[in-house]
PDB file with SEQRES, HELIX, SHEET and CRYST1 records, atoms N, CA, C and O in Angstrom:
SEQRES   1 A   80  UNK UNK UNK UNK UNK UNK UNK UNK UNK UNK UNK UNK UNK          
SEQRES   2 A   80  UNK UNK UNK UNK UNK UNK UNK UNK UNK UNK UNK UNK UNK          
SEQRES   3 A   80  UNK UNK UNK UNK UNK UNK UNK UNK UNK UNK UNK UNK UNK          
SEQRES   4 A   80  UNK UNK UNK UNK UNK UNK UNK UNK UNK UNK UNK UNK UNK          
SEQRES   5 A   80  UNK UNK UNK UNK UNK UNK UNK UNK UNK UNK UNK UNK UNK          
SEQRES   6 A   80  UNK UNK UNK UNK UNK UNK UNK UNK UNK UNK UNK UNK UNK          
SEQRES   7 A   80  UNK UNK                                                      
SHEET    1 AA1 4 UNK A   2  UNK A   6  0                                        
SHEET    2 AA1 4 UNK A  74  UNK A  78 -1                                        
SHEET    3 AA1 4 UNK A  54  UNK A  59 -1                                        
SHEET    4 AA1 4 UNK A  29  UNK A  30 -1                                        
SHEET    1 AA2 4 UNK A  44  UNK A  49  0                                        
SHEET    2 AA2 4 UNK A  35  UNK A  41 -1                                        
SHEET    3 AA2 4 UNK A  17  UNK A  22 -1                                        
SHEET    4 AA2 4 UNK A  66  UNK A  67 -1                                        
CRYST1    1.000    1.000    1.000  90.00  90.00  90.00 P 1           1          
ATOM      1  N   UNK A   1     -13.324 -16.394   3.308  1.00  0.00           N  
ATOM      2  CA  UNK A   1     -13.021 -15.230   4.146  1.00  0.00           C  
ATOM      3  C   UNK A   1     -11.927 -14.395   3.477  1.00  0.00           C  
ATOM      4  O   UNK A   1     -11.092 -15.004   2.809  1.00  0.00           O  
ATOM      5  N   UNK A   2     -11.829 -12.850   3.604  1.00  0.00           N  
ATOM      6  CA  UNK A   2     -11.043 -12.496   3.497  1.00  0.00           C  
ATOM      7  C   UNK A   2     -10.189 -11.464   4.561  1.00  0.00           C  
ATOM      8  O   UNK A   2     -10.459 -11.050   5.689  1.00  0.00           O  
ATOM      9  N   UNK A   3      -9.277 -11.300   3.846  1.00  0.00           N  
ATOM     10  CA  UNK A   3      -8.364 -10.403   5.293  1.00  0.00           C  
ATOM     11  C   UNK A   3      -8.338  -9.228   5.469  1.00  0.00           C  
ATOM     12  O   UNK A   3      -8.079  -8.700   4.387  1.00  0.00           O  
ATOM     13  N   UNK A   4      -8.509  -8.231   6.522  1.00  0.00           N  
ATOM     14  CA  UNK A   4      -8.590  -6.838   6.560  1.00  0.00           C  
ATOM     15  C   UNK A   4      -7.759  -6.518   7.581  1.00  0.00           C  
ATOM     16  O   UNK A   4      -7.767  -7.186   8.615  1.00  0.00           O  
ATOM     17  N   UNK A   5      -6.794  -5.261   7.379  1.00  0.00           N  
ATOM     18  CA  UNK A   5      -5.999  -4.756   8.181  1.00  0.00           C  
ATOM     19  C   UNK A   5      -6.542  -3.863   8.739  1.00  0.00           C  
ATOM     20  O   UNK A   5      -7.171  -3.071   8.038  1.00  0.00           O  
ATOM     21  N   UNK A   6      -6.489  -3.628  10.451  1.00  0.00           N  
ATOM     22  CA  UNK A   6      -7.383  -2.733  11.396  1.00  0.00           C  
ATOM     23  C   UNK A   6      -5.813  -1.884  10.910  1.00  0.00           C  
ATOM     24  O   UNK A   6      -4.690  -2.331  10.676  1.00  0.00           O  
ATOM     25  N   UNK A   7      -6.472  -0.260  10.900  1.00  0.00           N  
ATOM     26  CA  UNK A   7      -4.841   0.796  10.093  1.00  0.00           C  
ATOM     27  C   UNK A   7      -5.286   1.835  11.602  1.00  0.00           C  
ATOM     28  O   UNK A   7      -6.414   1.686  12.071  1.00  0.00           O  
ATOM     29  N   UNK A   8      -4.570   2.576  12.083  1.00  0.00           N  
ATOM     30  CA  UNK A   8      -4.475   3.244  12.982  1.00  0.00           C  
ATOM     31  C   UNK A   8      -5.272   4.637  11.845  1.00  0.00           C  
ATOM     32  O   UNK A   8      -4.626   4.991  10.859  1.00  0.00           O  
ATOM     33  N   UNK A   9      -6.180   5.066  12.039  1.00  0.00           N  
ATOM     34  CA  UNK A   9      -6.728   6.471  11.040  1.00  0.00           C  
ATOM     35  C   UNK A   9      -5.825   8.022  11.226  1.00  0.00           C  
ATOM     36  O   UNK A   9      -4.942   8.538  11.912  1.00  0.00           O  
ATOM     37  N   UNK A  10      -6.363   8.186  10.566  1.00  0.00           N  
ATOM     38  CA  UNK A  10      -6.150   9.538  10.473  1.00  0.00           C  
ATOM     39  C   UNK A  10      -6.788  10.607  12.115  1.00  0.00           C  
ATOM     40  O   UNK A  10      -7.980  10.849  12.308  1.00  0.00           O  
ATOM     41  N   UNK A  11      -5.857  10.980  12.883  1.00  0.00           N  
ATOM     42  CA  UNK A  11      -6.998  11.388  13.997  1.00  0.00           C  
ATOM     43  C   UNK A  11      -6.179  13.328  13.629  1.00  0.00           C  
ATOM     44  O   UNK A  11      -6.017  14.023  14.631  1.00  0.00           O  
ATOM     45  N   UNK A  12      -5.951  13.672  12.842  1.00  0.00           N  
ATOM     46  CA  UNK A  12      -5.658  15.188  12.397  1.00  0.00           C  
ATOM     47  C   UNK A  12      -4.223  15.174  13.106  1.00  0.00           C  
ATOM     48  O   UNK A  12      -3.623  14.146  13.419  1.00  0.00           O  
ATOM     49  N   UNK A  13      -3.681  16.743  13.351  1.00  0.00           N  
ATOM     50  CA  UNK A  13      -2.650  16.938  13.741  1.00  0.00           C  
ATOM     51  C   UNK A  13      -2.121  16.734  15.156  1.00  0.00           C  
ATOM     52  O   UNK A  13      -2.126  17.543  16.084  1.00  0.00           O  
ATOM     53  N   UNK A  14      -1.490  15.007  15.115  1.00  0.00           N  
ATOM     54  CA  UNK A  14      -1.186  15.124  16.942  1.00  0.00           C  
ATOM     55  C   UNK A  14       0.261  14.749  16.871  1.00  0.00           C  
ATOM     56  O   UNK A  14       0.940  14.586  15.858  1.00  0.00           O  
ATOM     57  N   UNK A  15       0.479  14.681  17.650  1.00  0.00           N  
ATOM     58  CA  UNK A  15       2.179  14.344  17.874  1.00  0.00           C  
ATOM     59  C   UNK A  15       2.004  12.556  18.206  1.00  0.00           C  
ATOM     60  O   UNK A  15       2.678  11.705  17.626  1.00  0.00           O  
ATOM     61  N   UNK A  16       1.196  12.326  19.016  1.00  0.00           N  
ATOM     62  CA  UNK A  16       1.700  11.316  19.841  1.00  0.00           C  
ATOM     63  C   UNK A  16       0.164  10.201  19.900  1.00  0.00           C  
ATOM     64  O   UNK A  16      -0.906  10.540  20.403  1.00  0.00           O  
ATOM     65  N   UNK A  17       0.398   9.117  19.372  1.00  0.00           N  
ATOM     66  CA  UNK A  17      -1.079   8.305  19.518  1.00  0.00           C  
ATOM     67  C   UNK A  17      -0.997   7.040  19.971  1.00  0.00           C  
ATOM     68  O   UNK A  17      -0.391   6.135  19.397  1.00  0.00           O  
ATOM     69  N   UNK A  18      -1.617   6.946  21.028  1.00  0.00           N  
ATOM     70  CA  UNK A  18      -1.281   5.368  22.265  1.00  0.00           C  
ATOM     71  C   UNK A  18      -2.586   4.281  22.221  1.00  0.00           C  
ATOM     72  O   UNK A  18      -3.728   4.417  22.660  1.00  0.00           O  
ATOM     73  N   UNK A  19      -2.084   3.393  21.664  1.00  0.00           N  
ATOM     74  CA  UNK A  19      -3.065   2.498  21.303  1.00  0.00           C  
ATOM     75  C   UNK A  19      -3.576   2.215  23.398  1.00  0.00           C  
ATOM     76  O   UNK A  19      -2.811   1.497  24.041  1.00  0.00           O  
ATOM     77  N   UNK A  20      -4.615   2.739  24.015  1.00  0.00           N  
ATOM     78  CA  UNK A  20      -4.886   2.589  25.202  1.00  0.00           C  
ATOM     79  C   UNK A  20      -5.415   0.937  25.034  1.00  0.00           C  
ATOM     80  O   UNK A  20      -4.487   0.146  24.866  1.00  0.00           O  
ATOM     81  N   UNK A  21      -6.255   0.578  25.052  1.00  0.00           N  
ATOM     82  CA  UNK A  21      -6.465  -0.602  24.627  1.00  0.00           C  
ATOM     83  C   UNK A  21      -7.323  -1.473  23.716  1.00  0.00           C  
ATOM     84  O   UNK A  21      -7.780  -0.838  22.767  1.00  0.00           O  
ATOM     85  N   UNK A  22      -7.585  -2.475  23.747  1.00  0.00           N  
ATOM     86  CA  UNK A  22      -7.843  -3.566  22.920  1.00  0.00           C  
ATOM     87  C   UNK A  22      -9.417  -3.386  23.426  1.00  0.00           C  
ATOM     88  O   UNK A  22      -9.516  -2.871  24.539  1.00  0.00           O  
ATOM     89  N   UNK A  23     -10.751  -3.764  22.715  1.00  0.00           N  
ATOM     90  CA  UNK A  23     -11.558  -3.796  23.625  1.00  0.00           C  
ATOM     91  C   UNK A  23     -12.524  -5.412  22.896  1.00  0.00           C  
ATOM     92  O   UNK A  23     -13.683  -5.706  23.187  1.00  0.00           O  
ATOM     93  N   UNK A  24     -11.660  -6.153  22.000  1.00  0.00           N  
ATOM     94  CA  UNK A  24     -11.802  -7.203  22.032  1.00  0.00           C  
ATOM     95  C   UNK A  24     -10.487  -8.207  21.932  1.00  0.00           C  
ATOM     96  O   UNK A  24      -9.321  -7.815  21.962  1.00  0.00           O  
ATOM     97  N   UNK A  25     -10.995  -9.825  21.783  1.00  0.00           N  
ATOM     98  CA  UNK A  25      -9.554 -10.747  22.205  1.00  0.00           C  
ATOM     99  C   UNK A  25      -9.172 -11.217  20.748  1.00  0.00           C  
ATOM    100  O   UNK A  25      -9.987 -10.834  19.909  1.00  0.00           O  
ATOM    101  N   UNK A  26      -7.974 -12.061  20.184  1.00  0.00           N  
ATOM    102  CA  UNK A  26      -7.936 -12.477  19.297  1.00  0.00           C  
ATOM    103  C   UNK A  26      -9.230 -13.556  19.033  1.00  0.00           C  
ATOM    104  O   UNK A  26      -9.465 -13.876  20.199  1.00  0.00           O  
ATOM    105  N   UNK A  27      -9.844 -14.026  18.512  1.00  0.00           N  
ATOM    106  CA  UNK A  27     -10.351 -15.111  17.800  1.00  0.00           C  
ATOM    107  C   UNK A  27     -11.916 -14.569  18.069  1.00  0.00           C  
ATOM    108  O   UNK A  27     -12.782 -15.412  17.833  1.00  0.00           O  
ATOM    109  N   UNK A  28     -12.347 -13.337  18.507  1.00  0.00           N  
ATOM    110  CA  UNK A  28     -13.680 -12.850  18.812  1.00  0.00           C  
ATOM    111  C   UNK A  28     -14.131 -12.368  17.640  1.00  0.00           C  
ATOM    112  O   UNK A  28     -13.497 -11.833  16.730  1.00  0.00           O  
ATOM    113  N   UNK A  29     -15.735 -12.694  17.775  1.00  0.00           N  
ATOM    114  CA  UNK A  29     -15.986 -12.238  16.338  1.00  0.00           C  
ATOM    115  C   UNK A  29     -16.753 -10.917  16.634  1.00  0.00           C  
ATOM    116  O   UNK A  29     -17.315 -10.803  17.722  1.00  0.00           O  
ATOM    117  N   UNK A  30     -16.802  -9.930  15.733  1.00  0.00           N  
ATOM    118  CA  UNK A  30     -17.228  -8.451  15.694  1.00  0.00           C  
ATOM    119  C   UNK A  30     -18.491  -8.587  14.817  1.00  0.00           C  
ATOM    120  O   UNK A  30     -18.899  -9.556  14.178  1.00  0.00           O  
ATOM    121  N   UNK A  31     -18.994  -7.348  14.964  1.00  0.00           N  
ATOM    122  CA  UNK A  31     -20.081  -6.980  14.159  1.00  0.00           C  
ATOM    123  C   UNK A  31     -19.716  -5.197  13.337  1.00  0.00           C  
ATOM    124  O   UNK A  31     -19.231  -4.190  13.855  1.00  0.00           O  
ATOM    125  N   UNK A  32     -20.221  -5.455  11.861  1.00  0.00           N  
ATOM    126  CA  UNK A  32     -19.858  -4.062  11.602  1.00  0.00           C  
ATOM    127  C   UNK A  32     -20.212  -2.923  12.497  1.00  0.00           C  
ATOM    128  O   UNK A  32     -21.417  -2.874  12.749  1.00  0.00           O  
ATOM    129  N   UNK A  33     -19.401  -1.894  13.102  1.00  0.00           N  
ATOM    130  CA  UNK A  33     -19.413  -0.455  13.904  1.00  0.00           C  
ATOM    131  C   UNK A  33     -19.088  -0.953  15.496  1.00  0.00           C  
ATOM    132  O   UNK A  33     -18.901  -0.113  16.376  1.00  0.00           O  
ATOM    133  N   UNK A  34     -19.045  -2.306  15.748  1.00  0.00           N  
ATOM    134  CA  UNK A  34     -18.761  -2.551  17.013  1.00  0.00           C  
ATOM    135  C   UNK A  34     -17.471  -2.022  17.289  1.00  0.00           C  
ATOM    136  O   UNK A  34     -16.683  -2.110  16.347  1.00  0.00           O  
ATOM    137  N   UNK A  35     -16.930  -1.350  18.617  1.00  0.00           N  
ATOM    138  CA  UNK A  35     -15.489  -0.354  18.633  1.00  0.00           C  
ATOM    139  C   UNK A  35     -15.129  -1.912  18.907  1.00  0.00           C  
ATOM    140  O   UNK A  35     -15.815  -2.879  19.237  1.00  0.00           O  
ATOM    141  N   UNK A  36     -13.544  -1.703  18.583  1.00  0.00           N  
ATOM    142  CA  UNK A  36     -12.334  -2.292  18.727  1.00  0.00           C  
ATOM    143  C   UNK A  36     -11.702  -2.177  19.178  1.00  0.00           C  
ATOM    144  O   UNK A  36     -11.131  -3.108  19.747  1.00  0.00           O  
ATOM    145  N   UNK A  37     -11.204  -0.514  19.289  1.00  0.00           N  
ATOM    146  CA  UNK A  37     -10.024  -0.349  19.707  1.00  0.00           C  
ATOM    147  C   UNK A  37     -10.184   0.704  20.416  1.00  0.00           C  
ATOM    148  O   UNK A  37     -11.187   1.361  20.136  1.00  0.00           O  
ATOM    149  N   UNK A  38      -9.150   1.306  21.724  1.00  0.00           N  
ATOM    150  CA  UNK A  38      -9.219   2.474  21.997  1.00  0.00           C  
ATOM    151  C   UNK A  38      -8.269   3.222  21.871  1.00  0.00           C  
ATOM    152  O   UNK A  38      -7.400   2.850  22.660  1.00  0.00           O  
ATOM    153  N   UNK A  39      -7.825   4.412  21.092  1.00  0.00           N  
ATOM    154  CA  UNK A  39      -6.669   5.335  20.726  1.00  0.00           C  
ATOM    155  C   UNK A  39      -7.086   6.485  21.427  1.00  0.00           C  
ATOM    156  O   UNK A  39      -8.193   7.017  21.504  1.00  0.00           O  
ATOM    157  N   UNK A  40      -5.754   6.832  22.034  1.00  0.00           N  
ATOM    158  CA  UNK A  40      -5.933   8.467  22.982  1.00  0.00           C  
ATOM    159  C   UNK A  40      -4.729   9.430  22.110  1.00  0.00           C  
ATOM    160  O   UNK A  40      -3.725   8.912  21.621  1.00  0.00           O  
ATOM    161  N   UNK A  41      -4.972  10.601  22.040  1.00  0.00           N  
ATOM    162  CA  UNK A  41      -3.765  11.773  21.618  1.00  0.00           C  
ATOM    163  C   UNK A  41      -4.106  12.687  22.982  1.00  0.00           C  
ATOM    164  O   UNK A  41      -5.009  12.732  23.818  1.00  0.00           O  
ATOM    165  N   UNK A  42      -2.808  13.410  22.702  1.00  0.00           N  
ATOM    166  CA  UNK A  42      -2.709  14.430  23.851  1.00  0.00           C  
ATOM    167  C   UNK A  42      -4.151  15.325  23.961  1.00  0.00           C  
ATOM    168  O   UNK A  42      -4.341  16.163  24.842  1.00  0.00           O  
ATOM    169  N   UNK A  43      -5.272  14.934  22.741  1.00  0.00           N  
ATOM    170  CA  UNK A  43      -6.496  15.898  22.729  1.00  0.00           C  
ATOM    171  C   UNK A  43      -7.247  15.482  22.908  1.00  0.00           C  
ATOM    172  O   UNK A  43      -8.180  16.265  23.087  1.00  0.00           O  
ATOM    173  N   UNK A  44      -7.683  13.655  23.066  1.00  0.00           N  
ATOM    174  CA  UNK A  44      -9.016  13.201  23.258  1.00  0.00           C  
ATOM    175  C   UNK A  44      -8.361  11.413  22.731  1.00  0.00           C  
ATOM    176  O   UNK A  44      -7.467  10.906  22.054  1.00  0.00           O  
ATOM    177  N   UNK A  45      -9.684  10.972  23.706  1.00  0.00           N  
ATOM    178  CA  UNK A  45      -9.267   9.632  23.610  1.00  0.00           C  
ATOM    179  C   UNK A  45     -10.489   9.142  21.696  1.00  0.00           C  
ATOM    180  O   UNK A  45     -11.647   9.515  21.510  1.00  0.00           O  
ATOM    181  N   UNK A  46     -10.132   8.787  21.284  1.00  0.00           N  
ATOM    182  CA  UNK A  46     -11.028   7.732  20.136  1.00  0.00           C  
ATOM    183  C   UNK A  46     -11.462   6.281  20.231  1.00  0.00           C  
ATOM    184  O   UNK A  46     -10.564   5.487  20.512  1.00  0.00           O  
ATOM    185  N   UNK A  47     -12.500   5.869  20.073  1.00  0.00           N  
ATOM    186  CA  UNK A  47     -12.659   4.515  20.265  1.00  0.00           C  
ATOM    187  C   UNK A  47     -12.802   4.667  18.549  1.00  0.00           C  
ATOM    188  O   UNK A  47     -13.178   5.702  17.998  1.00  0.00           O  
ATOM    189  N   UNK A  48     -12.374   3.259  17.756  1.00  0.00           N  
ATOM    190  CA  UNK A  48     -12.148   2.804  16.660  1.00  0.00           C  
ATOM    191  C   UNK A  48     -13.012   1.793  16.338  1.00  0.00           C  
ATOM    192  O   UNK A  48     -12.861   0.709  16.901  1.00  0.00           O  
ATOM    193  N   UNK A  49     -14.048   1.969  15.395  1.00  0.00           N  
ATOM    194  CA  UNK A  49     -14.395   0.945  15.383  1.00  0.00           C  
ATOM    195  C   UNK A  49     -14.515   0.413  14.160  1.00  0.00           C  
ATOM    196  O   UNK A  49     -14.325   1.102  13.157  1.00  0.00           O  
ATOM    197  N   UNK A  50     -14.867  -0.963  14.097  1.00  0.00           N  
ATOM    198  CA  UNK A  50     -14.835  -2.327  12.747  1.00  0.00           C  
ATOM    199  C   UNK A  50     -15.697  -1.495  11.923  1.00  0.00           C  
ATOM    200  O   UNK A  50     -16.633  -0.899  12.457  1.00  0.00           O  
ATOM    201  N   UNK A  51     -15.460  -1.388  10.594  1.00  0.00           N  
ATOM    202  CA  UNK A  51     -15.848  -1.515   9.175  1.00  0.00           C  
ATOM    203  C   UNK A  51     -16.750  -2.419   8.487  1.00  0.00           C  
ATOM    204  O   UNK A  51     -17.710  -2.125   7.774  1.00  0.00           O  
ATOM    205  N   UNK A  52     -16.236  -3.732   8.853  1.00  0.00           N  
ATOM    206  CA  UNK A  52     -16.660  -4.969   8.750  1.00  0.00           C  
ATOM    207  C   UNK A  52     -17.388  -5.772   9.937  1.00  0.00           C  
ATOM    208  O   UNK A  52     -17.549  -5.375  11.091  1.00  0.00           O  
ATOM    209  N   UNK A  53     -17.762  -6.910   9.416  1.00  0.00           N  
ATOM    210  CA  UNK A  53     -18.223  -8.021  10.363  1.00  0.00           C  
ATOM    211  C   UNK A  53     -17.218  -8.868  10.388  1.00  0.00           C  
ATOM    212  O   UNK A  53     -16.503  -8.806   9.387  1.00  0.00           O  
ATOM    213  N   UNK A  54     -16.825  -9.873  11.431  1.00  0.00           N  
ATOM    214  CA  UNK A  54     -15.861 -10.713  11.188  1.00  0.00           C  
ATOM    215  C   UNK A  54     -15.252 -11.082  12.507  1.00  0.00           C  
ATOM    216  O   UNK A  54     -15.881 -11.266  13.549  1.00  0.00           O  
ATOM    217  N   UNK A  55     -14.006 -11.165  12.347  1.00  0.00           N  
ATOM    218  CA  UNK A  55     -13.407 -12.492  13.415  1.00  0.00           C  
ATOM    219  C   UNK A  55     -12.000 -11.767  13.747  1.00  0.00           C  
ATOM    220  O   UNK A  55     -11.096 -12.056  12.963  1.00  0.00           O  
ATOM    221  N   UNK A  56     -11.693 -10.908  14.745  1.00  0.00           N  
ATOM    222  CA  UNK A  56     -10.003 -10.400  15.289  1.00  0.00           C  
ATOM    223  C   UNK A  56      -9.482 -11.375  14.941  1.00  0.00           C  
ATOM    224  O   UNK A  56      -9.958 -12.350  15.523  1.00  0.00           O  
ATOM    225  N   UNK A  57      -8.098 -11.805  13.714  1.00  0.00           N  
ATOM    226  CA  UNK A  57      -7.599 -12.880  13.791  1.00  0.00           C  
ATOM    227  C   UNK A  57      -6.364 -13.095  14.395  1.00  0.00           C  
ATOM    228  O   UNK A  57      -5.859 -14.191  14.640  1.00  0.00           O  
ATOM    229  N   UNK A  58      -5.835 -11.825  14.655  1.00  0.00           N  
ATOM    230  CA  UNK A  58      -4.289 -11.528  15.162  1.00  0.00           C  
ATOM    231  C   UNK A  58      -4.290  -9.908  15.816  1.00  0.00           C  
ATOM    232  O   UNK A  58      -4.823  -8.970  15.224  1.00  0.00           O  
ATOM    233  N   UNK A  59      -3.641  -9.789  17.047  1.00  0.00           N  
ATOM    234  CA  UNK A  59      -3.470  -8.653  17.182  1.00  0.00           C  
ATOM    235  C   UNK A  59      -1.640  -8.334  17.311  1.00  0.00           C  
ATOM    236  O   UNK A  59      -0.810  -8.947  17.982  1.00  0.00           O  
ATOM    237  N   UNK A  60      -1.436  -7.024  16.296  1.00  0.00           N  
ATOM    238  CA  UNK A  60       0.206  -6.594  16.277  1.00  0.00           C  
ATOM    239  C   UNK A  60       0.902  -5.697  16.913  1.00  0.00           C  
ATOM    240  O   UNK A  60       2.105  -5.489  17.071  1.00  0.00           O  
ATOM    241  N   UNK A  61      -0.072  -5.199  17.252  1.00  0.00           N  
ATOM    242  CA  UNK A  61      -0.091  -3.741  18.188  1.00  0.00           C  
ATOM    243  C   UNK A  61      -0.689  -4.248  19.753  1.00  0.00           C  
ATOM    244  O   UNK A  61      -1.812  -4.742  19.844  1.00  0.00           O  
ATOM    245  N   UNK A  62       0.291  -4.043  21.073  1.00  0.00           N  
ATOM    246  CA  UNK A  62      -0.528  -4.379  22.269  1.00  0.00           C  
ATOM    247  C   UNK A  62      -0.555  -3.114  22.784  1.00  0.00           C  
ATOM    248  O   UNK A  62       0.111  -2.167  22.365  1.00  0.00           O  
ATOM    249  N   UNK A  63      -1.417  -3.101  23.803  1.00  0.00           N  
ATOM    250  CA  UNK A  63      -2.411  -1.997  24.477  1.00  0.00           C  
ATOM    251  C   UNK A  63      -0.455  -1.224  25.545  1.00  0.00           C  
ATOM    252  O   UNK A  63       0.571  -1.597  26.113  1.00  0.00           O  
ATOM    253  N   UNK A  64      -1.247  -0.001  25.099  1.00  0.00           N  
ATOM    254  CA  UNK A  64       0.449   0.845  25.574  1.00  0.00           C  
ATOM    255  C   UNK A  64       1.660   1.047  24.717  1.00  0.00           C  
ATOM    256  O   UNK A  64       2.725   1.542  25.086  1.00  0.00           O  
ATOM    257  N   UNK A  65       1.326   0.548  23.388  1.00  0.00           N  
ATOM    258  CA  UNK A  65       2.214   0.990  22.064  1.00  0.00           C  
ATOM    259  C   UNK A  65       1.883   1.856  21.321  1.00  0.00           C  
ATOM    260  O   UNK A  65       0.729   1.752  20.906  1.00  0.00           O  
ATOM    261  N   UNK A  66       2.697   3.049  20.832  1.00  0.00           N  
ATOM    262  CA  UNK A  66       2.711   4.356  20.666  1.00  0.00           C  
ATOM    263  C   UNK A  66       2.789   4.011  18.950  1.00  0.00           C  
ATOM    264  O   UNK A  66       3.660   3.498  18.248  1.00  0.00           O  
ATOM    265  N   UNK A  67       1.364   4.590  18.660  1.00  0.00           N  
ATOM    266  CA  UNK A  67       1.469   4.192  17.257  1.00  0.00           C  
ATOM    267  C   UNK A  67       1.367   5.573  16.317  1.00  0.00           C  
ATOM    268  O   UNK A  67       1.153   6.660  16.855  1.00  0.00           O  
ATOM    269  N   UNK A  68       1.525   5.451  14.957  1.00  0.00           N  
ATOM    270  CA  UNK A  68       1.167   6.289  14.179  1.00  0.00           C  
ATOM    271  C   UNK A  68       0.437   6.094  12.983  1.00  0.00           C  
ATOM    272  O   UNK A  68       0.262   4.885  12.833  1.00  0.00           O  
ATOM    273  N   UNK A  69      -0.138   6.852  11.931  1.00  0.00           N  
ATOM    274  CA  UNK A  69      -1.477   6.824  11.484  1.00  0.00           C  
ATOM    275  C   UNK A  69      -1.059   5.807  10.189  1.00  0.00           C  
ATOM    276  O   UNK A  69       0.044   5.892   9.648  1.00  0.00           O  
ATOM    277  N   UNK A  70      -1.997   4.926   9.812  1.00  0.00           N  
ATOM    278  CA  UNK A  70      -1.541   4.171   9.158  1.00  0.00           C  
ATOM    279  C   UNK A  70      -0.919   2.610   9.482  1.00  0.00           C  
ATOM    280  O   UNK A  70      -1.025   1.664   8.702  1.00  0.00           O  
ATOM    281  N   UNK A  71      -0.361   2.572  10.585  1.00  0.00           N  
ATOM    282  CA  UNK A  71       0.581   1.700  10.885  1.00  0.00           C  
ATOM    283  C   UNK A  71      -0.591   0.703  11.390  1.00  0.00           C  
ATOM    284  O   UNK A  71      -1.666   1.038  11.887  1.00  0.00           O  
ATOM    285  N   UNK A  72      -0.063  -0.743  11.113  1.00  0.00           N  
ATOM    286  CA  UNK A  72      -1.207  -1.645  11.476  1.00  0.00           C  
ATOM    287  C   UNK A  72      -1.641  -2.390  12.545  1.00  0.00           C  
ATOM    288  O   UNK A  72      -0.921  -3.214  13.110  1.00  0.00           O  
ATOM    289  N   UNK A  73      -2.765  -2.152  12.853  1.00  0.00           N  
ATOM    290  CA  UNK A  73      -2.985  -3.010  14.633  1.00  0.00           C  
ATOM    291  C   UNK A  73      -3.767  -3.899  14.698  1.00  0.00           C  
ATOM    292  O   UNK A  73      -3.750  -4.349  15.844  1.00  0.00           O  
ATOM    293  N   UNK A  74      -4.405  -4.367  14.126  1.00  0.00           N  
ATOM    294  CA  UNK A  74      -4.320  -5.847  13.929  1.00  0.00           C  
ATOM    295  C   UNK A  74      -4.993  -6.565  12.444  1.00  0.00           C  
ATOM    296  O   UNK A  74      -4.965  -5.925  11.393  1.00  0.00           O  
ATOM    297  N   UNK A  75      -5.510  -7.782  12.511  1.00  0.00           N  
ATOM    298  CA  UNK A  75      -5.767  -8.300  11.029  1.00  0.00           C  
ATOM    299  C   UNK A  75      -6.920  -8.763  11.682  1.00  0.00           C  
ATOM    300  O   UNK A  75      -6.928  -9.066  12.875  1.00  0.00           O  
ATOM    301  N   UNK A  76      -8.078  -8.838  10.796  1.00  0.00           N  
ATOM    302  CA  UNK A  76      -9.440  -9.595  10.778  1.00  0.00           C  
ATOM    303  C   UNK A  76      -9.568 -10.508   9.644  1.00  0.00           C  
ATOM    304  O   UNK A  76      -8.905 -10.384   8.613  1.00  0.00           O  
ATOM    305  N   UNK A  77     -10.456 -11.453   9.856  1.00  0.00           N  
ATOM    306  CA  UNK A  77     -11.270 -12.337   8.853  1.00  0.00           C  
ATOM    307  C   UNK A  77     -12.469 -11.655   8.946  1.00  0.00           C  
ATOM    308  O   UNK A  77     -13.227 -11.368   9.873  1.00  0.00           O  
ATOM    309  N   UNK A  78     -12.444 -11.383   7.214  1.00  0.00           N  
ATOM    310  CA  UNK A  78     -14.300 -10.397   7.203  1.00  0.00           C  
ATOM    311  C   UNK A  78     -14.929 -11.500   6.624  1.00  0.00           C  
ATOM    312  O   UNK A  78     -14.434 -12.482   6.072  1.00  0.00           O  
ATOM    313  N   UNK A  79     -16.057 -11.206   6.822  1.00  0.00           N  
ATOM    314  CA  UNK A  79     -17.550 -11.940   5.882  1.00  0.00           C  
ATOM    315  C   UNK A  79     -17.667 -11.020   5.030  1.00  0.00           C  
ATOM    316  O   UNK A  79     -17.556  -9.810   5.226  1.00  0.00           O  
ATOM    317  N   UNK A  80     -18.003 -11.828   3.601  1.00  0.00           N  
ATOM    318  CA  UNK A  80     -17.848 -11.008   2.464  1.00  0.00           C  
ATOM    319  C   UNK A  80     -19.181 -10.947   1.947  1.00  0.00           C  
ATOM    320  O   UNK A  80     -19.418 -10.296   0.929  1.00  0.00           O  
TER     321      UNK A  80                                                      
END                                                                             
């Protein structure tokens, strides 16, 4: 397995981005494009979703923390 960092994206010019919530648990396994996550800006909410296939292995970011782009919200185990 290897490790992948879920990164908060690029959502263009906002001030303010609130990780609303989680929409899976630690140790659940995903499928590539399944959403993950839900991020709102003052312009629209985003659901985020996996890249990969794999396994939430940790989450760093909890649901109601004000994040910014880049910054990391959680770690997966991918299938390679």
């Amino acid at each position: 397995m290897k490790e992948f960092l879920l990164k908060t994206p690029d959502l263009g010019d906002t001030e303010k981005i609130e990780l609303v919530r989680w929409l899976c648990k630690e140790g659940q396994v995903v499928k590539e494009g399944d959403e993950v996550i839900e991020l709102v800006t003052d312009k629209a909410a985003f659901p985020v979703e996996s890249p990969y296939s794999g396994t939430l292995k940790k989450i760093l970011k909890e649901q109601g923390s004000v994040v910014k782009k880049g910054d990391i919200l959680g770690i997966m185990d991918i299938n390679e």
